[in-house]
C-alpha positions as CSV (number, residue, x, y, z in Angstrom):
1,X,-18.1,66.3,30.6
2,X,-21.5,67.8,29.8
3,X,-23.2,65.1,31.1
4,X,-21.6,65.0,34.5
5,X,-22.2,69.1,35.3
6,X,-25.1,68.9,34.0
7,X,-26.1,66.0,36.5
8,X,-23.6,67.7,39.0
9,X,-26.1,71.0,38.9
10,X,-29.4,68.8,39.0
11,X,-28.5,67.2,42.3
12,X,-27.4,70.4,44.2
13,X,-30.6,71.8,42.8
14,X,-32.3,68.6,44.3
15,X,-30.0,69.6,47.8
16,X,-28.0,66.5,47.5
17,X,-24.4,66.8,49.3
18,X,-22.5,66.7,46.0
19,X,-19.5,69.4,44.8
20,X,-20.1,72.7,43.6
21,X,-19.6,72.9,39.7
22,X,-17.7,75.9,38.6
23,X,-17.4,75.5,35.2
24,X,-15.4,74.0,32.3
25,X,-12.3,74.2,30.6
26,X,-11.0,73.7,27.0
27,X,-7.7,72.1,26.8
28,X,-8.1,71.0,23.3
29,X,-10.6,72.1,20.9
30,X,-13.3,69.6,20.4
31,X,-11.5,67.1,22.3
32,X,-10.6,67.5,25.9
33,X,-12.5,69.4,28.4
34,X,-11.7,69.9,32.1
35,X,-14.9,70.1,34.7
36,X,-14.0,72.2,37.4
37,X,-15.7,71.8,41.0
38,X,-14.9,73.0,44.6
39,X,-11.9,71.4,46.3
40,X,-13.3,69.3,49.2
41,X,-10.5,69.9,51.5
42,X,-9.9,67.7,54.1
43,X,-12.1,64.5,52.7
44,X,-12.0,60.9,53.0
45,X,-12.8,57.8,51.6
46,X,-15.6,56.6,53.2
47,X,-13.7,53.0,53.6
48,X,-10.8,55.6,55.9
49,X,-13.1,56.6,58.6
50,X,-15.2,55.5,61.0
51,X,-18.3,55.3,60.2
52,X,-20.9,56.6,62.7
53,X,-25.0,56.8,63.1
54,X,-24.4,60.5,61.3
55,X,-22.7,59.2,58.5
56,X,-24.9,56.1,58.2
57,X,-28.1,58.2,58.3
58,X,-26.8,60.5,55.6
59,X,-25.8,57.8,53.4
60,X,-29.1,56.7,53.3
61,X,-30.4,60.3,52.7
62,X,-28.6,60.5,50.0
63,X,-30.8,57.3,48.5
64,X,-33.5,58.5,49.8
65,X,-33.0,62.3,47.9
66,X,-32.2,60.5,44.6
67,X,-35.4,58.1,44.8
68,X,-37.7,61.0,45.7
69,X,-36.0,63.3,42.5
70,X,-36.4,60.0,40.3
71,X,-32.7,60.0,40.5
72,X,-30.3,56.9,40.4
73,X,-26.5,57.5,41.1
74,X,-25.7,54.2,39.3
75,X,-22.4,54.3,41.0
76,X,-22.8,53.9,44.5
77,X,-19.2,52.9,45.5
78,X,-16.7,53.6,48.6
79,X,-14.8,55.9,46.3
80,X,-17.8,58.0,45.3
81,X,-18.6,58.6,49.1
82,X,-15.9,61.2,50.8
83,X,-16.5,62.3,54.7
84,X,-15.6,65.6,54.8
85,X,-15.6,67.2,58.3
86,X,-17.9,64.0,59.7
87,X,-20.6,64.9,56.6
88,X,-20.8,62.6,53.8
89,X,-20.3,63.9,50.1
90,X,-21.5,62.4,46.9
91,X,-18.6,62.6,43.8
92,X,-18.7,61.3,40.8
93,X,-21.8,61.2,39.1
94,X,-21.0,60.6,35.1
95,X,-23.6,57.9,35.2
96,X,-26.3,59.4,36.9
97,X,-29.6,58.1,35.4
98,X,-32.8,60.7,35.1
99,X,-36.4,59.4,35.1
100,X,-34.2,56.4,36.5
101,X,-36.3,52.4,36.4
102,X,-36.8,51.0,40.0
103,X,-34.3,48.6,39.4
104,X,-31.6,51.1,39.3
105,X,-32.6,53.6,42.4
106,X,-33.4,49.4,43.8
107,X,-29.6,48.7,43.3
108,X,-28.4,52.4,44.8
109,X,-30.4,51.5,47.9
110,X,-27.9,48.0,48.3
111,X,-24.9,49.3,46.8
112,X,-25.3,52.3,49.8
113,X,-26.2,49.9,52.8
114,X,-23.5,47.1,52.0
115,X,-21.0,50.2,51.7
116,X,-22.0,51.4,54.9
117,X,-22.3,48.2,56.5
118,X,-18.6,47.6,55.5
119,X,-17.4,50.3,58.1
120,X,-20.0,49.3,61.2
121,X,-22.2,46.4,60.7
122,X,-25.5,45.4,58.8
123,X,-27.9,45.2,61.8
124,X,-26.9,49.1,62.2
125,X,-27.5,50.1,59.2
126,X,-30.8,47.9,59.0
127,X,-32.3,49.6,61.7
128,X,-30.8,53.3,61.0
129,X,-32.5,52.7,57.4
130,X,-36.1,51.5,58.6
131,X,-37.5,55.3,59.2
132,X,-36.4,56.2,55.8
133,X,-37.4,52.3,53.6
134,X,-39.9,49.9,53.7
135,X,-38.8,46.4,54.6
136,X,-40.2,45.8,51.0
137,X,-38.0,48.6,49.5
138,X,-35.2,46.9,51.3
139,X,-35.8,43.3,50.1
140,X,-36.2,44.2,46.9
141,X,-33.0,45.9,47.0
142,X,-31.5,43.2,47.8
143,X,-33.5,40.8,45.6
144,X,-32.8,42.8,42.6
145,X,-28.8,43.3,43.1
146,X,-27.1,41.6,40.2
147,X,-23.0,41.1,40.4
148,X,-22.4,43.2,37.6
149,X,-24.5,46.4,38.4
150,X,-22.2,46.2,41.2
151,X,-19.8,49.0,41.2
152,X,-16.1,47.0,40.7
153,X,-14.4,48.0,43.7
154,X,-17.9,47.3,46.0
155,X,-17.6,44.0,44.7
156,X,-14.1,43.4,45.6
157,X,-14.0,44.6,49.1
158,X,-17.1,42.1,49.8
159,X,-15.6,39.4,48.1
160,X,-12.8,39.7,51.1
161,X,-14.8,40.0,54.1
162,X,-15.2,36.7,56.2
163,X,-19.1,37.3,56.1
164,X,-21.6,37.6,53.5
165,X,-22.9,41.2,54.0
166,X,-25.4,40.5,51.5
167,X,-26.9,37.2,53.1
168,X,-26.8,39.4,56.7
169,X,-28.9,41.6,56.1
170,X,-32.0,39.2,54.1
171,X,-31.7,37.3,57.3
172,X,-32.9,40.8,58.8
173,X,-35.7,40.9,56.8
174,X,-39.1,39.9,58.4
175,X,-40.0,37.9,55.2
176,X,-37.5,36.6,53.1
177,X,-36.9,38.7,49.5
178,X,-38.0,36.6,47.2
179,X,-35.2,37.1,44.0
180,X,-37.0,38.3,40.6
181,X,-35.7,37.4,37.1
182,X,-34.5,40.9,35.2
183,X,-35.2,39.0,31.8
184,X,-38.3,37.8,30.8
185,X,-38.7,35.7,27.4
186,X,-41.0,35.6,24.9
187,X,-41.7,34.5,21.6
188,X,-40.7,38.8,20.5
189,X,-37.9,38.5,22.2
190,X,-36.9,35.1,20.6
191,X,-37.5,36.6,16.9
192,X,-35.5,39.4,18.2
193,X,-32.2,37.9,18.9
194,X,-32.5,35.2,16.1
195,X,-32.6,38.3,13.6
196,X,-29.5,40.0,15.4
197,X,-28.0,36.7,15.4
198,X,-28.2,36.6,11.8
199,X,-26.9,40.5,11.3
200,X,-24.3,39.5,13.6
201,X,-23.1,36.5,11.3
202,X,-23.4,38.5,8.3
203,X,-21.7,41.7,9.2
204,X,-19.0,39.2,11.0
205,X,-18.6,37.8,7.4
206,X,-18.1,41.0,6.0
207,X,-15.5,41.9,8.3
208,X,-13.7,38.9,7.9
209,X,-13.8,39.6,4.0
210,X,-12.5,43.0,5.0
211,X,-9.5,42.2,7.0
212,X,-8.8,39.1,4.6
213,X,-9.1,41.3,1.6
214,X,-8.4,45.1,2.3
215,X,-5.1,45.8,2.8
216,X,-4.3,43.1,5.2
217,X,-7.2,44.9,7.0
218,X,-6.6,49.0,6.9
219,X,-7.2,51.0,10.2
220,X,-8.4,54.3,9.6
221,X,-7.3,58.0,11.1
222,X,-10.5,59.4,9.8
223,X,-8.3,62.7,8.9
224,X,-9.0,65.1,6.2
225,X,-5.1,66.4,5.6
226,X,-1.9,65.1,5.9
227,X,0.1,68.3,5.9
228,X,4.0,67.9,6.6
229,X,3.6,70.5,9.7
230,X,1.2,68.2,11.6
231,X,3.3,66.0,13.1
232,X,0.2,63.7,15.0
233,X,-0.7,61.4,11.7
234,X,3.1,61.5,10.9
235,X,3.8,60.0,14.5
236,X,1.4,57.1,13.3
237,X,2.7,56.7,10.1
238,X,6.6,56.7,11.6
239,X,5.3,53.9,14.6
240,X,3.8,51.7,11.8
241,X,7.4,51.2,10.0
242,X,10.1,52.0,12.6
243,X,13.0,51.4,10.6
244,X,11.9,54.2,8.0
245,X,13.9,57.6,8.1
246,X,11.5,59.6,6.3
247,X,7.4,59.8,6.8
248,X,5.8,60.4,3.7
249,X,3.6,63.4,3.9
250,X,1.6,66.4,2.0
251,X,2.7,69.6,0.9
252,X,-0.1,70.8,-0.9
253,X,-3.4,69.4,-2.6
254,X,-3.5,71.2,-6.2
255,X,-7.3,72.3,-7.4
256,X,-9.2,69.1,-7.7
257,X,-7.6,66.9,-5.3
258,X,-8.6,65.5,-2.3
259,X,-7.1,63.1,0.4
260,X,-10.3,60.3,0.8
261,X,-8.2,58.1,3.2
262,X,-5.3,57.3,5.3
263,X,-4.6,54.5,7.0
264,X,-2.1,53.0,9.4
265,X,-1.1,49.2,10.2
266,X,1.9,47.5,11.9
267,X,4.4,47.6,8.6
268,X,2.6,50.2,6.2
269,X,0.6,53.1,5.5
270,X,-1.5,53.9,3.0
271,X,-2.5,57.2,1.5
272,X,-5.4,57.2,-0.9
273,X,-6.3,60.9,-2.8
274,X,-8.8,61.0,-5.3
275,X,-9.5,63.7,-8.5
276,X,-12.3,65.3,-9.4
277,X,-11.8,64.1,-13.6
278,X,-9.4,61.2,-12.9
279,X,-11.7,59.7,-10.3
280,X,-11.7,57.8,-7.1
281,X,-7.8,56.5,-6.3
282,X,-6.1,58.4,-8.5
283,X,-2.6,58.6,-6.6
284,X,-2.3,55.6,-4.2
285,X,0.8,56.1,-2.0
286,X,2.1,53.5,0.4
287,X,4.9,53.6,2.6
288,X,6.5,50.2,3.8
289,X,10.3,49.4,5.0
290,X,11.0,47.7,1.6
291,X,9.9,47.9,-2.2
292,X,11.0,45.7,-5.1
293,X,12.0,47.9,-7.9
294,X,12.9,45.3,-10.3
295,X,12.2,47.2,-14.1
296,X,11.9,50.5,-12.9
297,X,14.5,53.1,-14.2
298,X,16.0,55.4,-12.0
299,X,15.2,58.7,-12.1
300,X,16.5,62.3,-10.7
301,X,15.4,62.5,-6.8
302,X,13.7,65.9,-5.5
303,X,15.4,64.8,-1.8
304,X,19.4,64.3,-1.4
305,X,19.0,60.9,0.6
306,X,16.3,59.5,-1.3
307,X,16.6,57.3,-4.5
308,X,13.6,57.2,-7.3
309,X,13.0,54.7,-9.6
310,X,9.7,54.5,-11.9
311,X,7.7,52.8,-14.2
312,X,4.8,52.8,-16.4
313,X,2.4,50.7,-17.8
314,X,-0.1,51.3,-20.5
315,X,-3.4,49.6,-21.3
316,X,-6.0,50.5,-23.7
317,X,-6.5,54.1,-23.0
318,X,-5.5,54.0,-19.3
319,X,-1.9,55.1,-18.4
320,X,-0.4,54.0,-14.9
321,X,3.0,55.5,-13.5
322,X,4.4,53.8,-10.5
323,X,7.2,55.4,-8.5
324,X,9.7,54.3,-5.8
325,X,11.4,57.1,-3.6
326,X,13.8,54.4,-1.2
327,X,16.0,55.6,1.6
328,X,17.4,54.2,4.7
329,X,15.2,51.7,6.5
330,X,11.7,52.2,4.3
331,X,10.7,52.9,0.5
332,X,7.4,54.9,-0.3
333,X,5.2,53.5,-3.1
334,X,3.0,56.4,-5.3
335,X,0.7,54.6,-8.5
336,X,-0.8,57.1,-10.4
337,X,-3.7,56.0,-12.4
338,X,-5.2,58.5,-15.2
339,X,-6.2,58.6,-18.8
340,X,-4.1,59.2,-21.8
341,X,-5.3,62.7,-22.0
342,X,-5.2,63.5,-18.5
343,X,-1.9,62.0,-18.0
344,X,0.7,65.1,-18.4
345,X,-0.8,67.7,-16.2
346,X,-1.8,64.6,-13.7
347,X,1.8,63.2,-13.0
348,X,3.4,67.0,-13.1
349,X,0.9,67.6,-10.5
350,X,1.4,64.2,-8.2
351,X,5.0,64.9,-8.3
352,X,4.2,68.0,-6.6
353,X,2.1,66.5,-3.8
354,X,4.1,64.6,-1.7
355,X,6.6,66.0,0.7
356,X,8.6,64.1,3.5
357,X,9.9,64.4,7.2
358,X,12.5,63.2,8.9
359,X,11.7,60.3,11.7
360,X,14.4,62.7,13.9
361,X,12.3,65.8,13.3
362,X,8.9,63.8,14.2
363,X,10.6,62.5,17.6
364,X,12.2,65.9,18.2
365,X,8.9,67.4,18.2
366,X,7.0,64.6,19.7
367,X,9.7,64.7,22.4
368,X,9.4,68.4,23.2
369,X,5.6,68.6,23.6
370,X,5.3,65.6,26.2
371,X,7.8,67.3,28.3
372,X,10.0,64.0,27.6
373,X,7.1,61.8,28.7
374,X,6.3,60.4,24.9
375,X,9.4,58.9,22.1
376,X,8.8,57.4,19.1
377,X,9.7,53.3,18.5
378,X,14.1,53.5,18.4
C-alpha cells in the first residue's frame, strides 16, 4: 500500500494521467490498509471503447512520460488503461519500477502498442508512435518482449486474435529487430548457480528431515499468546481436529513462563511453553481427536464434560507428569517435564495454565464477525 501511493504521487508529480491519491486507511492494525484515490466516474476499459488517434497518441504519451522520468509501469495491460471522458487514465501502479533498466520501459513501449493495436490496428499505431520513438526504440521493444514479462490478461487476448500483432508490426519496421538474449553466461555465473544448486540440495535435505521428523512436519502461527478470548488461533486449532468439542487454550502464563510455539496441522496441535528454571519444553500440550490412556489413573476434572487421567514417570532426578483431559470427539495431551525439586510448585502451576472453549462458542463468534460469510468445519 505504501509502495503504490508512493508511486501513485511520483507519477502525478511527473504529470502522468493517473488517480489522485487521497490517503490511507487502517482497517486492521499492522495488517490491512485501504489506499484511497479519486473515483474515476464514468471510465472504461480500454478493451470497451473505441479506440481513436486521441487515445492512441496518449497511450503512447504515457510511455513516453514514464521513459523520460526513468519510469517503468511494469504492468502495462488493458485493465490498467481506463478511457474516461475520451482521455486515457493510467491505474494500478503497485509495480512501478524507479531508475527502471531499458528492458523494462523496452517492454512498456510493446505491452502499450500491442494494447492499442488490439482496439484499431498496428499500422495505426505504428505511424501515430513514430513522432514520439525511434524505429530502433520500437524494434527493440519488440525484440526484447519476453512471454512472461507480459502482463496475463495482454497475453490472453493476443493469444485469440486471428493475427499475430506482434509479427505485424516487425514487418513495419524498416530493418528487421534483431532478438537479443536477456541471459548471458559465464564461467561467474556457472560457479554461481552450482553453489545455489548445492544450498538448494542441502536445505531441501533439511526440510525433508524436518517434515519426516518434526511432528509429522509442524506449521507455525508465529503467535506470542494463546489467550482463551482470542478466538483467531482457536479457529485454527478447532479446523485442525473437527470432531473436538473443546479447543485447548490459555488462561494465564504464571511468572516465568512463556508460550515459545504453537502449531497447527490437519489432526493436531501443538502447544510448546518453556520456564525460565525448568527450561526449554517444559509443558508440551497437544490436542488430537484421540489419546490412549492405558495406565493412567483417573483423576478429579476442573471442567464437567471433560475426563482426566494421569501419569508419571520418574528417572534419575527428572520427574515427568503426563495428563489426559478427553471429551467428546478429541483428548488434549499436557507432559510436564521438571526436576525433583522443581516438581511441586511446577505441576500446581501447569494445572493452572490451560483453559478451554467450546467449538460452539468459537463458531458462534467466528459466525457473528463475518456477517455469516465464515463457519467452522461441521
Amino acid at each position: 500500500m505504501e509502495h503504490e501511493d508512493h508511486a501513485l504521487r511520483l507519477l502525478r508529480d511527473r504529470g502522468l494521467p493517473v488517480p489522485k491519491p487521497f490517503g490511507s486507511v487502517e482497517l486492521t492494525p499492522e495488517r490491512e490498509y485501504l489506499l484511497v484515490t479519486e473515483f474515476l466516474e464514468g471510465a472504461k476499459e480500454i478493451s470497451e471503447v473505441e479506440v481513436d488517434d486521441t487515445i492512441i497518441d496518449e497511450g503512447l504519451a504515457i510511455v513516453r512520460g514514464l521513459w523520460d522520468s526513468g519510469l517503468a509501469q511494469r504492468d502495462i495491460k488493458p485493465a490498467n488503461l481506463l478511457v474516461q471522458a475520451g482521455h486515457v487514465r493510467l491505474i494500478d501502479t503497485l509495480l512501478t519500477e524507479v531508475h527502471a533498466t531499458p528492458w523494462r520501459q523496452a517492454m512498456d513501449l510493446a505491452n502499450m502498442m500491442l494494447v492499442l493495436a488490439l482496439g484499431s490496428d498496428p499500422a495505426r499505431v505504428y505511424q501515430r508512435a513514430r513522432p514520439l520513438f525511434t524505429d530502433s526504440d520500437i524494434g527493440e521493444a519488440f525484440a526484447a518482449r519476453q512471454g512472461r514479462a507480459m502482463p496475463a490478461q495482454l497475453r490472453q487476448l493476443l493469444l485469440v486474435r486471428s493475427v499475430d500483432l506482434q509479427a505485424e508490426f516487425l514487418r513495419l519496421l524498416p530493418t528487421p529487430a534483431q532478438p537479443f538474449r536477456i541471459q548471458r553466461w559465464s564461467m561467474r555465473r556457472v560457479g554461481l548457480w552450482a553453489l545455489v544448486a548445492s544450498l538448494a540440495a542441502l536445505v531441501g535435505s533439511n526440510i525433508v528431515q524436518n517434515v519426516t521428523n518434526n511432528e509429522a512436519g509442524q506449521t507455525p502461527l508465529y503467535i506470542g499468546n494463546l489467550t482463551c478470548t482470542d478466538p483467531e488461533p482457536q479457529w485454527l486449532e478447532a479446523q485442525s481436529v473437527p470432531s473436538a468439542t473443546l479447543v485447548p487454550c490459555l488462561r494465564s502464563l504464571p511468572t516465568g513462563w512463556t508460550l515459545s510455539n504453537v502449531t497447527v496441522n490437519d489432526g493436531r496441535s501443538v502447544l510448546t511453553l518453556d520456564h525460565d528454571r525448568a527450561g526449554p519444553k517444559a509443558v508440551v500440550v497437544r490436542l488430537t481427536a484421540a489419546c490412549d490412556t492405558a495406565g493412567a489413573q483417573e483423576r478429579p476434572a476442573a471442567e464437567p464434560t471433560v475426563r482426566r487421567f494421569e501419569r508419571q514417570e520418574r528417572a534419575g532426578g527428572e520427574s515427568t507428569a503426563t495428563w489426559y483431559d478427553r471429551f467428546l470427539g478429541g483428548c488434549v495431551t499436557t507432559r510436564l517435564t521438571a526436576s525433583a525439586r522443581q516438581w511441586p510448585q511446577l505441576a500446581n502451576e501447569a494445572s493452572l495454565v490451560l483453559g478451554f472453549t467450546t467449538r460452539q462458542e468459537l463458531r458462534q463468534v467466528l459466525e457473528t464477525r463475518s456477517g455469516g460469510r465464515l463457519h467452522l468445519d461441521p
